[in-house]
MOPAC internal coordinates of N, CA, C and O (Angstrom, degrees):
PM7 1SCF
backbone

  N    0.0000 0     0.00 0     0.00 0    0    0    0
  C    1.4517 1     0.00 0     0.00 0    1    0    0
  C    1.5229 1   110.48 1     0.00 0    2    1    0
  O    1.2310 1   126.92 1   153.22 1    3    2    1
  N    1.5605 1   104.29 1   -26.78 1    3    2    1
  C    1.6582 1    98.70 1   176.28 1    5    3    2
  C    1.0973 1   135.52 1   -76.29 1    6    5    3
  O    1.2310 1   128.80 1  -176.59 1    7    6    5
  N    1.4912 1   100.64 1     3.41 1    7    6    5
  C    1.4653 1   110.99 1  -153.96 1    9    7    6
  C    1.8032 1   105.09 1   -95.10 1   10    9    7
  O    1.2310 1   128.00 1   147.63 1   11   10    9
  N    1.6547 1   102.19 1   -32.37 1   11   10    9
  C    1.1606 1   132.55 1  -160.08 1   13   11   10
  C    1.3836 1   100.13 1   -97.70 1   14   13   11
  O    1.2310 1   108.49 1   158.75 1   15   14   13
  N    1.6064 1   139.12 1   -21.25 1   15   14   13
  C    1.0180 1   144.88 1   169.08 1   17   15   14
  C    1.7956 1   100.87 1   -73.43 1   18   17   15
  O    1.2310 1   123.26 1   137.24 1   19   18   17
  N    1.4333 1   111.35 1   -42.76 1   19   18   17
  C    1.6512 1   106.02 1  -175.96 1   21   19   18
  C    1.2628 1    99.94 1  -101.69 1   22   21   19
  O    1.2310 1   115.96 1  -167.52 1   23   22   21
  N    1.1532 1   125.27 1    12.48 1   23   22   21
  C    1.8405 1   126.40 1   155.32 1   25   23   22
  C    1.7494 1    90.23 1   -63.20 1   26   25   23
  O    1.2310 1   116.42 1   111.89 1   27   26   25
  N    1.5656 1   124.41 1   -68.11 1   27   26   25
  C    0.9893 1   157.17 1  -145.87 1   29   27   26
  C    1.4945 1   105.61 1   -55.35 1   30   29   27
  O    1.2310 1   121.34 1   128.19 1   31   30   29
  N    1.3727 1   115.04 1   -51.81 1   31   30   29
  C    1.4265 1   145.92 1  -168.86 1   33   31   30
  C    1.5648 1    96.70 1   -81.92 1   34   33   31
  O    1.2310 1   115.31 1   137.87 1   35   34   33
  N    1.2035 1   126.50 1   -42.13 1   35   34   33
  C    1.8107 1   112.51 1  -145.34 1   37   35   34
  C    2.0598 1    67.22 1   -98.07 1   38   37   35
  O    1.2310 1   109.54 1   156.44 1   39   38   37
  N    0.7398 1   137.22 1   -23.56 1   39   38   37
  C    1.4593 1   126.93 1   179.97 1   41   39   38
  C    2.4139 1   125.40 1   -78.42 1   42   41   39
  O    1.2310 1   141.30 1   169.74 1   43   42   41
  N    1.2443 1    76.27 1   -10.26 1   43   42   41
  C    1.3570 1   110.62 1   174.62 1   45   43   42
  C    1.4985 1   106.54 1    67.48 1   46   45   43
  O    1.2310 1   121.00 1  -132.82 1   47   46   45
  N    1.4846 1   115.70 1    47.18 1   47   46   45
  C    1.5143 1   125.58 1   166.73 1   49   47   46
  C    1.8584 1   103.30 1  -105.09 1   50   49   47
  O    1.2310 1   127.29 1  -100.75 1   51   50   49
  N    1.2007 1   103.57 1    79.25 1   51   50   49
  C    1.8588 1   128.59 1   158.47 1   53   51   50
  C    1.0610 1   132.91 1  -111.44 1   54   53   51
  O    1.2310 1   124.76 1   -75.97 1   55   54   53
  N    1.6359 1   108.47 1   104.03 1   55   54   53
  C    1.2191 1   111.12 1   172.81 1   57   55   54
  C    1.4519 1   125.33 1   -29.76 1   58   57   55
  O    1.2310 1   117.02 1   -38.41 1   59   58   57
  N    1.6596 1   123.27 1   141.59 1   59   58   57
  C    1.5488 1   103.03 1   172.00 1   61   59   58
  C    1.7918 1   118.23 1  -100.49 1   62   61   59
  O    1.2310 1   122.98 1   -40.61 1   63   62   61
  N    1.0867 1   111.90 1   139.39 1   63   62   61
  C    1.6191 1   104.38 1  -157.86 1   65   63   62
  C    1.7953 1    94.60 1   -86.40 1   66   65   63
  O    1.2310 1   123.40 1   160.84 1   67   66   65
  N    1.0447 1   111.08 1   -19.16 1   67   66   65
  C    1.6489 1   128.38 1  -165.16 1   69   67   66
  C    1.5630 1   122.49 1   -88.90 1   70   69   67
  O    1.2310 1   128.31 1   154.23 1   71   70   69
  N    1.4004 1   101.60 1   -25.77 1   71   70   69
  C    1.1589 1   137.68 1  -154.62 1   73   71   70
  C    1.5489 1   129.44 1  -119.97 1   74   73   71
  O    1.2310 1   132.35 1   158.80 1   75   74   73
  N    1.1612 1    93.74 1   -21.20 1   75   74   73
  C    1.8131 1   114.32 1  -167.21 1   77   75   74
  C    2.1755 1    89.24 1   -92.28 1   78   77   75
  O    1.2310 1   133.89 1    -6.66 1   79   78   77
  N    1.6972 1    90.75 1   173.34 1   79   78   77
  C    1.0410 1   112.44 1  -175.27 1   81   79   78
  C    1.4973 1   102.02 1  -118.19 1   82   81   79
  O    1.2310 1   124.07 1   102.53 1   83   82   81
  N    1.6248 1   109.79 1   -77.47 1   83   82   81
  C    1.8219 1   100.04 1   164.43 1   85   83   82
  C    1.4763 1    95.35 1   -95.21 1   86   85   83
  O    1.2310 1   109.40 1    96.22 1   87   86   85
  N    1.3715 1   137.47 1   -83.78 1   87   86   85
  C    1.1872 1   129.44 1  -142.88 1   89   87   86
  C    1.5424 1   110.05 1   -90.62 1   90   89   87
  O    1.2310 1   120.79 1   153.72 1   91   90   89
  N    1.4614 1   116.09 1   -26.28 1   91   90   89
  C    1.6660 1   116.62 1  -162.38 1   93   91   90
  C    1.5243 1   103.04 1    80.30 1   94   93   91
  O    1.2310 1   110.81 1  -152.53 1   95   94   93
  N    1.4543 1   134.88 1    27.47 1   95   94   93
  C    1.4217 1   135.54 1  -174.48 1   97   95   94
  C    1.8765 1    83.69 1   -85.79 1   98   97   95
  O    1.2310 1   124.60 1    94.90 1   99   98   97
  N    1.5361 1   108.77 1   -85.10 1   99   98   97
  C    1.3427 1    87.67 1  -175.48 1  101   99   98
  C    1.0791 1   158.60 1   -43.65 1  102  101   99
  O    1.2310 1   126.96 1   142.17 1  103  102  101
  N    1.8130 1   104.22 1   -37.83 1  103  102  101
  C    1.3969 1   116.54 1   161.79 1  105  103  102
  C    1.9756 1   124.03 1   -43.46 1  106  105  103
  O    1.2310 1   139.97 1   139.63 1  107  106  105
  N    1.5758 1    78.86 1   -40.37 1  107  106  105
  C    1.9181 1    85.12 1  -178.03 1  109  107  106
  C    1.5351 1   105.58 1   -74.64 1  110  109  107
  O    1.2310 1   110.23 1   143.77 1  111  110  109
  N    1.7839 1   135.95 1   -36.23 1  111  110  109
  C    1.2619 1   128.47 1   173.47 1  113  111  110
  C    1.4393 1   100.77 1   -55.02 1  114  113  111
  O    1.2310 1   111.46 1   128.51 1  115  114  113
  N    1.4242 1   133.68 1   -51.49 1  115  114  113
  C    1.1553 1   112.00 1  -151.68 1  117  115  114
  C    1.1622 1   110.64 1  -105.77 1  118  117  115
  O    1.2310 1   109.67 1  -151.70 1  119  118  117
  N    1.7006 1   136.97 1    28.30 1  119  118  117
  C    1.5005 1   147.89 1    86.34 1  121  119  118
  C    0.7940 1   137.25 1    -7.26 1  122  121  119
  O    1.2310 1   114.43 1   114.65 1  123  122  121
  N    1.2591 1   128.16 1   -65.35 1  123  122  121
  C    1.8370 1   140.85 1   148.28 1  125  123  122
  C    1.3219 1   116.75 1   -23.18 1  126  125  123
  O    1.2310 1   128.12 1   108.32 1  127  126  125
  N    1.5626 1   101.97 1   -71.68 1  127  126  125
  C    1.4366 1   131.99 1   152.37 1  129  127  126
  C    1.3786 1   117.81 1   -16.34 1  130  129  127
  O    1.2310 1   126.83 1   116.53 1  131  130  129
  N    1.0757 1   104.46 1   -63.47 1  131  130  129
  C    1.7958 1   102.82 1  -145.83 1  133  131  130
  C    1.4214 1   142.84 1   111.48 1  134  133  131
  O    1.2310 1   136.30 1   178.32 1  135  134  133
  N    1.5104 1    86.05 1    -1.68 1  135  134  133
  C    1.8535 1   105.28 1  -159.97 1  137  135  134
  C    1.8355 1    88.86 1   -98.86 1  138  137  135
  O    1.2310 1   123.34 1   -14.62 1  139  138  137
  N    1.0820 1   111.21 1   165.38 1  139  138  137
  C    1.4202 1   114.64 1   157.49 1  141  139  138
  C    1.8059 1   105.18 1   -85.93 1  142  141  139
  O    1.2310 1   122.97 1   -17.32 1  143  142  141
  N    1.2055 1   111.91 1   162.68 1  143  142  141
  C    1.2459 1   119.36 1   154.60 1  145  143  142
  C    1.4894 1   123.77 1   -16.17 1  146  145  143
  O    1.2310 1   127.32 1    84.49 1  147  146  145
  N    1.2821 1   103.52 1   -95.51 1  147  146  145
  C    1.6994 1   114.74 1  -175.54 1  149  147  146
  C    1.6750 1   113.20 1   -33.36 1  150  149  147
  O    1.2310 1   119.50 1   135.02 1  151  150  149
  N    1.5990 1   118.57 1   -44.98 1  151  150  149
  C    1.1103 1   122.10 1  -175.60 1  153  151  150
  C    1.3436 1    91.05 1   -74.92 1  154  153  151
  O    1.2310 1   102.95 1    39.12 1  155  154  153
  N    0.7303 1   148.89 1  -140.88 1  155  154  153
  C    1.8066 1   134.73 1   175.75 1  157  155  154
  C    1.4577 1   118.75 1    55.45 1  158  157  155
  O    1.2310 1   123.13 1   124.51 1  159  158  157
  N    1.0323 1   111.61 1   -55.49 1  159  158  157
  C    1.4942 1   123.79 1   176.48 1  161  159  158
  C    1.3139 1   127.90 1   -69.15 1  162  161  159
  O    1.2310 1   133.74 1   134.43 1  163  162  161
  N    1.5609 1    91.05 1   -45.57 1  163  162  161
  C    1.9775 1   120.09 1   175.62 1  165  163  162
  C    1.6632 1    98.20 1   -66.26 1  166  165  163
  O    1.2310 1   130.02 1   138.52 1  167  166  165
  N    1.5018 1    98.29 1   -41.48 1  167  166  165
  C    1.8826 1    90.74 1   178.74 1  169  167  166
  C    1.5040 1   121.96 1   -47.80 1  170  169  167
  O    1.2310 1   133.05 1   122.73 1  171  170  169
  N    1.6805 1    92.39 1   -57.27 1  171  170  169
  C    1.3146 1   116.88 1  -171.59 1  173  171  170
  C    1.7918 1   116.74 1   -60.88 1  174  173  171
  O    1.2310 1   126.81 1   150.80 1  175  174  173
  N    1.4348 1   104.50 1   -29.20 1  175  174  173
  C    1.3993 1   112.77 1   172.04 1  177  175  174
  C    1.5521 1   102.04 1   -67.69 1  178  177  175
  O    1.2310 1   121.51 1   101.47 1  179  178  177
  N    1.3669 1   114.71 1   -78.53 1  179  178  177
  C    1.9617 1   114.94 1   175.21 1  181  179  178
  C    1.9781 1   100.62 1   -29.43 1  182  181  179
  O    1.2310 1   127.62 1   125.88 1  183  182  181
  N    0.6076 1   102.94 1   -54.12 1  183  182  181
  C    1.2963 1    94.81 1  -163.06 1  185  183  182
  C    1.6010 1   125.90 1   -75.35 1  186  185  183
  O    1.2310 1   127.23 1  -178.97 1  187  186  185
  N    1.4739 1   103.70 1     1.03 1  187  186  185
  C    1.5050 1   126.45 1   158.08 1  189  187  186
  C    1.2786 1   115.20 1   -73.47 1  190  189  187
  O    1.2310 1   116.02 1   152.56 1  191  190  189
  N    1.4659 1   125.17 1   -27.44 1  191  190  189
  C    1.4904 1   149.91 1  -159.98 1  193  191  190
  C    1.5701 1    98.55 1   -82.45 1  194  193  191
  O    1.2310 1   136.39 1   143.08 1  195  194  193
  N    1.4474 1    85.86 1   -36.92 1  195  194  193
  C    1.8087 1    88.88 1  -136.71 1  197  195  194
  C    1.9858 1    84.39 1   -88.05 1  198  197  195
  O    1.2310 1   124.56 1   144.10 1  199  198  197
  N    1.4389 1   108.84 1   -35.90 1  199  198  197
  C    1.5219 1   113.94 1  -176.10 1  201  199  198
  C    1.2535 1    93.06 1  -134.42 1  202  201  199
  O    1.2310 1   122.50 1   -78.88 1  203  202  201
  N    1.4628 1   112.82 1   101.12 1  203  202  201
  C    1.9778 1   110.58 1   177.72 1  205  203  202
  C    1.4877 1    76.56 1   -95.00 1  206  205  203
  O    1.2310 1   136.92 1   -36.81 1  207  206  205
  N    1.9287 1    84.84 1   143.19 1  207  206  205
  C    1.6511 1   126.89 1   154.40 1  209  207  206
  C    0.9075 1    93.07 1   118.58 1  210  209  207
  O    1.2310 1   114.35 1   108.29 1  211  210  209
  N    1.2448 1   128.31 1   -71.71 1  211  210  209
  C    1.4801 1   148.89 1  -128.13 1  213  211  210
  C    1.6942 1    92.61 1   -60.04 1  214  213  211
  O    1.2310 1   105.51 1   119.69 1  215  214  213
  N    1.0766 1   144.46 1   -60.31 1  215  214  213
  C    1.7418 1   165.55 1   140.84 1  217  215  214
  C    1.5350 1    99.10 1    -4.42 1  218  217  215
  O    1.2310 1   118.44 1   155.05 1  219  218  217
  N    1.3584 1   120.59 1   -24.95 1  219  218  217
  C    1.9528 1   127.58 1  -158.51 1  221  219  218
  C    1.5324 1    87.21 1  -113.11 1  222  221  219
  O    1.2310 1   118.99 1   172.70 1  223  222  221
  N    1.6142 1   119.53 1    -7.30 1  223  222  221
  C    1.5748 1   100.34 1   161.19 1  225  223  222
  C    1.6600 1    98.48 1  -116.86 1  226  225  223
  O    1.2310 1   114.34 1   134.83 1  227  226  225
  N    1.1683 1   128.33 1   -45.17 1  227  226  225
  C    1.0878 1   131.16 1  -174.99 1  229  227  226
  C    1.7330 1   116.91 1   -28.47 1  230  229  227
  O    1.2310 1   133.15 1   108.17 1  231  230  229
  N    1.7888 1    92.19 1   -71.83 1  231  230  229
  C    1.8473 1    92.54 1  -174.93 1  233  231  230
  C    1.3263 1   106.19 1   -50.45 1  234  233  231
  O    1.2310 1   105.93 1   116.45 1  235  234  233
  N    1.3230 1   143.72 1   -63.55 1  235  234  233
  C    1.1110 1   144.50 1  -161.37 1  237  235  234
  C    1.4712 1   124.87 1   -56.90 1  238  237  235
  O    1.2310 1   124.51 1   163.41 1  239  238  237
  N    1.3242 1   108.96 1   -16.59 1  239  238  237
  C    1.6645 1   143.44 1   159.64 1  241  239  238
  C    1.5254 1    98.50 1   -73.49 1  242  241  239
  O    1.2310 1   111.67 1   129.32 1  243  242  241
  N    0.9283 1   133.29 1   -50.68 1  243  242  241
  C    1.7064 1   125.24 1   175.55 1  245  243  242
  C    1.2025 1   136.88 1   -73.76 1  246  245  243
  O    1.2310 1   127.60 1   137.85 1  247  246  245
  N    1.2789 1   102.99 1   -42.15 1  247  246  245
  C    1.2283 1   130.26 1   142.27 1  249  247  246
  C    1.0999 1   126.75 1   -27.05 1  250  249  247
  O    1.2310 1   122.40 1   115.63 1  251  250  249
  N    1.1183 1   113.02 1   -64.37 1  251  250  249
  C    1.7386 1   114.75 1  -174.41 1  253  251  250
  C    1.9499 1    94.54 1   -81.53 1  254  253  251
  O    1.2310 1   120.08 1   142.52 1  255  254  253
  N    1.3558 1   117.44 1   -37.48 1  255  254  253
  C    1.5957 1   112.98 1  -161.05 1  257  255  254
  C    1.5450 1    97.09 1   -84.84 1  258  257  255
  O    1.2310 1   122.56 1   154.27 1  259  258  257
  N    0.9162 1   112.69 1   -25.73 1  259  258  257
  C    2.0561 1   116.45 1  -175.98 1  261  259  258
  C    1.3110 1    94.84 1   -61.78 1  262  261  259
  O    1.2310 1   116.92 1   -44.96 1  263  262  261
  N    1.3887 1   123.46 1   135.04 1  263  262  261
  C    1.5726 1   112.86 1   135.97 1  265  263  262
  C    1.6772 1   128.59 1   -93.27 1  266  265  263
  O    1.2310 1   133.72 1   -27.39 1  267  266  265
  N    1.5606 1    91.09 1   152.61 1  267  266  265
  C    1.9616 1    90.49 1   176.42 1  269  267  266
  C    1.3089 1   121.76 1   -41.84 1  270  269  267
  O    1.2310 1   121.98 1    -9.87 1  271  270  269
  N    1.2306 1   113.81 1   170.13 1  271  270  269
  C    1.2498 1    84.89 1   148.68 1  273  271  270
  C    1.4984 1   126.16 1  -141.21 1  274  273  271
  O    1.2310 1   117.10 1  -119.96 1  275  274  273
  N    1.0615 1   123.11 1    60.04 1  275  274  273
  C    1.5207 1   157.22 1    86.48 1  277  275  274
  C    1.2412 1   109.38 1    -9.12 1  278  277  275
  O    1.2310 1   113.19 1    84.57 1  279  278  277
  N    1.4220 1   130.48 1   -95.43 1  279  278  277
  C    1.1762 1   119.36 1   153.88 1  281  279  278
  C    1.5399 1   131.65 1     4.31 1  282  281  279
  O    1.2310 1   125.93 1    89.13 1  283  282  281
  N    1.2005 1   106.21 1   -90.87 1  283  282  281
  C    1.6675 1   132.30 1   178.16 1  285  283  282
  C    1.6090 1    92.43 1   -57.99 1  286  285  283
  O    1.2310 1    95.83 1   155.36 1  287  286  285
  N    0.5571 1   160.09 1   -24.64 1  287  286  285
  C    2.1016 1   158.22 1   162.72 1  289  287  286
  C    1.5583 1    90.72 1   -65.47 1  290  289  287
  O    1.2310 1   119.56 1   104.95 1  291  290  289
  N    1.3925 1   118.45 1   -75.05 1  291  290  289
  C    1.4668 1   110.94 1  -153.66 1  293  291  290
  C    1.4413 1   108.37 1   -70.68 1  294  293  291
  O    1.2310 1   119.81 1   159.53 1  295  294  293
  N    1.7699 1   117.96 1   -20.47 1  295  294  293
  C    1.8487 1    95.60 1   176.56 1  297  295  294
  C    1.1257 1   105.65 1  -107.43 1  298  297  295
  O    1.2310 1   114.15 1  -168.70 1  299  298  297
  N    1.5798 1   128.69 1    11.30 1  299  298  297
  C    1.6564 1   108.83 1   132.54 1  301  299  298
  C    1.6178 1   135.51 1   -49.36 1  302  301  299
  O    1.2310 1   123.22 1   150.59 1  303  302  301
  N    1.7209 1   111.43 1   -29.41 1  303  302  301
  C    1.2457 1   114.80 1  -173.37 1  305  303  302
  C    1.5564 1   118.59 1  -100.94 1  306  305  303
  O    1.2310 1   127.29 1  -176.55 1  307  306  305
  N    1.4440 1   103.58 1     3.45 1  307  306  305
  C    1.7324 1   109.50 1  -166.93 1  309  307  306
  C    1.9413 1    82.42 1   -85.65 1  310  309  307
  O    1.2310 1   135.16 1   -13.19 1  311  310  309
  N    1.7044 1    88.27 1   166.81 1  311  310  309
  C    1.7433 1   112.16 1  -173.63 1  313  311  310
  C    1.3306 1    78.10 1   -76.63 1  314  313  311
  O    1.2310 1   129.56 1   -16.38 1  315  314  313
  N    1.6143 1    99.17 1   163.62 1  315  314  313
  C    1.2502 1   121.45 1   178.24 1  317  315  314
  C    1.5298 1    79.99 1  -124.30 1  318  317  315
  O    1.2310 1   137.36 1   -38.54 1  319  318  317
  N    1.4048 1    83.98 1   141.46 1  319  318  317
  C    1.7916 1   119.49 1   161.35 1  321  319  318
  C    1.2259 1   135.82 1   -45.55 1  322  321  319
  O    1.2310 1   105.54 1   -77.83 1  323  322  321
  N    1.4675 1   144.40 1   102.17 1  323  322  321
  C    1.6790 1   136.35 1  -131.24 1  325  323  322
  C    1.8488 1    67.53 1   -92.69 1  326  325  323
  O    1.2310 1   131.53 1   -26.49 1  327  326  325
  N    1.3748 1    95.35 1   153.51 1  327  326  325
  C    1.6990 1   113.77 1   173.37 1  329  327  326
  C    2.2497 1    85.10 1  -116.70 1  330  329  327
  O    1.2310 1   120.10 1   180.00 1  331  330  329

């Protein structure tokens, strides 16, 4: 699972902990993106319209696979492990 969380991260898909409403899923796509938040959201709303459901598995799929980024801040700064 960690691997796929810093798949997630080195690709710049991070939840925003600051930024979000429930999860920070959109805010962090439309980060990646380029979009601010709100436009992000407005996407994500049209696009419930356009394909209902599919969005009622999706976020919750990102959600859980995104990391914060909170997260992604603090294990940039932890010691790394002498090999």
């Amino acid at each position: 699972m960690d691997t796929v969380r810093a798949t997630f991260a080195r690709h710049g898909f991070v939840r925003s902990a600051g930024r979000g409403i429930l999860g920070g899923v959109c805010a962090g796509v439309g980060r990646r993106f380029g979009l601010g938040p709100w436009v992000s959201r407005l996407l994500f709303v049209v696009l419930l319209m356009v394909l209902p459901g599919s969005q009622f598995l999706v976020y919750p799929l990102l959600w859980f696979l995104m990391p914060s980024d909170d997260s992604v801040i603090a294990a940039s700064h932890a010691p790394r492990p002498m090999r």
